[in-house]
N, C-alpha and C positions, 0 to 999 in steps of 0.2 A: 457579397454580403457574408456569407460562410467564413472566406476566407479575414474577413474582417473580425468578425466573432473570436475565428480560432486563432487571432493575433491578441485580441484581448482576454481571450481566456488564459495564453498562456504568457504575456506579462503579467498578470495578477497572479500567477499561481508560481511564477520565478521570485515577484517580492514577495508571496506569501513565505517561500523554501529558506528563500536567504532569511528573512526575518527572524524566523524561529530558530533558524541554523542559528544565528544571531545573538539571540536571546539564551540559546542554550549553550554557548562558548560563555558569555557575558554569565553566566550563572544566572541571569532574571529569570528564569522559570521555575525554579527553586522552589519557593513561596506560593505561588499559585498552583505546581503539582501538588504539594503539601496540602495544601486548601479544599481542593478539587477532592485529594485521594481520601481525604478525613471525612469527607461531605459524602461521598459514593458507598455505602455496603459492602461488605464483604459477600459474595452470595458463589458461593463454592460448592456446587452441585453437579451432578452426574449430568441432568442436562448445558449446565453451562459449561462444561467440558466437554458436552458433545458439540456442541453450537458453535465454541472457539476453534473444530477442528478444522471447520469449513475454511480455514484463514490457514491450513495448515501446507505443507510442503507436497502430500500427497494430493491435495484436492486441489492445488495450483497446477501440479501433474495430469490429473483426471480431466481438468477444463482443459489444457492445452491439446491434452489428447482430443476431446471434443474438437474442438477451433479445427482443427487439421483434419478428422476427419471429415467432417461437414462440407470444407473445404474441400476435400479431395473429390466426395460424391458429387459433388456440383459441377466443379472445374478439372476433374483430372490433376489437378496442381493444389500449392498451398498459396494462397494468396500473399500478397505482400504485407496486409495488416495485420494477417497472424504471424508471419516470419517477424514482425518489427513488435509485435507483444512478446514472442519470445524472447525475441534480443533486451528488451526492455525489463523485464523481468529476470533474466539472467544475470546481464550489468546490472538492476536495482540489488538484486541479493548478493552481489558482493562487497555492493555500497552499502547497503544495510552491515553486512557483517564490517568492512571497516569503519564505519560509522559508530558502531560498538564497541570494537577494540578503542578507537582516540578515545572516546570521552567515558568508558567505562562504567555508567552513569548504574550506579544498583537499582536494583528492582526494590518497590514498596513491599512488595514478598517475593521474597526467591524459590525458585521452583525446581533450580538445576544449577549444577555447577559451569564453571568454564567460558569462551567470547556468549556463549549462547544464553547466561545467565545474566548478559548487561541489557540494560532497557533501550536506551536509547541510539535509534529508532525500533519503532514495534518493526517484528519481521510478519508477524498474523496481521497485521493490519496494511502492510507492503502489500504482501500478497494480494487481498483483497481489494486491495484498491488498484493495482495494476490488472485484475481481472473485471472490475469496475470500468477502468477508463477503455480497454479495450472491447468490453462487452459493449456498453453503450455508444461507441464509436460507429460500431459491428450493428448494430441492432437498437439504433435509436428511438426504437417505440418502446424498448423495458431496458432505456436507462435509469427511470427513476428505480427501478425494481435493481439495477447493477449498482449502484450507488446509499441505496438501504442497506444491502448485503453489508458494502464496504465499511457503512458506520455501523451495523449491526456486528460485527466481529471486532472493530474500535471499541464497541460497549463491553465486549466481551472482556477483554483484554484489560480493559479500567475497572468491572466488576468483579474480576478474578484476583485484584488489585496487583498484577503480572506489570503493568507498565503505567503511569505518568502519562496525566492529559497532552504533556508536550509531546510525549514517544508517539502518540497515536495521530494527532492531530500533524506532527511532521509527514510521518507516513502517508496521511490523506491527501497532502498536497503534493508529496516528492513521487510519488508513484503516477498521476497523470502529469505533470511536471514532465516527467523523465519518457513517456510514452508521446506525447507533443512533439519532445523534442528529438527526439527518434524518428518519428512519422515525417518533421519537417525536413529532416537530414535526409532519410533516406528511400520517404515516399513512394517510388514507382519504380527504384533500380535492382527489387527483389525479384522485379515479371520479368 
């Protein structure tokens, strides 16, 4: 039954990826970012910059450090599902970064220059949601709590008006997307 589950969770989240991929080559998200980003507040404060950190490079660092040690105290070893959220996380944020260079797509406000200044996809909300998919995999009793987080730094990211409903809403799906399909590739040949 699991294994059924985790077949249809990750065909709906491959047509979710393509879709949007989709839509954002096809320019159709255009109009509804624009919509969304008019509709949402600007709300630009010391704690919502502290909030968006939690999606940031360091605190994807600090979790992983966590996951491995955890792991280590336990089993002497790193498990396979943190070695494949690594991996998955690693390979996402280079696809996030060339994901940004193709389509160049500007920010609603820019906040920095250079690839790091293109929207799309959100890389705070990658993060997040690849510590999402592997926390709640890891620890399915506070998946709903790994999963608030991941839309909770998506809110972040669209109230700081830094990215477009589509950069975040890609990342939500492309980041358990990408850790599935990891998990399914390479399962049990980290032990």
């Amino acid at each position: 039954m699991e294994r059924i589950r985790s077949d249809a969770r990750f065909i709906a989240l491959t047509a979710g990826v393509f879709i949007v991929l989709a839509l954002q080559t096809a320019g159709l998200l255009r109009g509804i970012n624009e919509w969304a980003n008019s509709w949402l507040p600007l709300i630009d404060t010391s704690l919502m910059n502290f909030l968006t950190w939690f999606g940031d490079d360091v605190f994807l660092l600090l979790f992983a450090a966590f996951a491995v040690l955890t792991d280590w105290k336990r089993e002497r070893k790193v498990s396979s599902s943190t070695l494949i959220f690594i991996l998955a996380a690693a390979v996402g944020l280079v696809a996030v970064g060339a994901f940004k260079f193709a389509f160049a797509e500007l920010r609603p406000r820019p906040y920095e220059t250079g690839v790091g200044s293109y929207a799309f996809p959100s890389g705070h909300t990658f993060r997040a949601a690849i510590i999402a998919a592997y926390g709640s995999d890891r620890w399915r009793k506070y998946a709903p709590a790994f999963w608030a987080y991941a839309a909770g730094i998506a809110l972040t990211r669209l109230l700081l008006h830094y990215h477009w409903l589509g950069d975040v809403l890609f990342s939500l799906l492309f980041a358990p997307w990408l850790y599935l399909l990891l998990k399914s590739l390479f399962g049990g040949r980290f032990e």
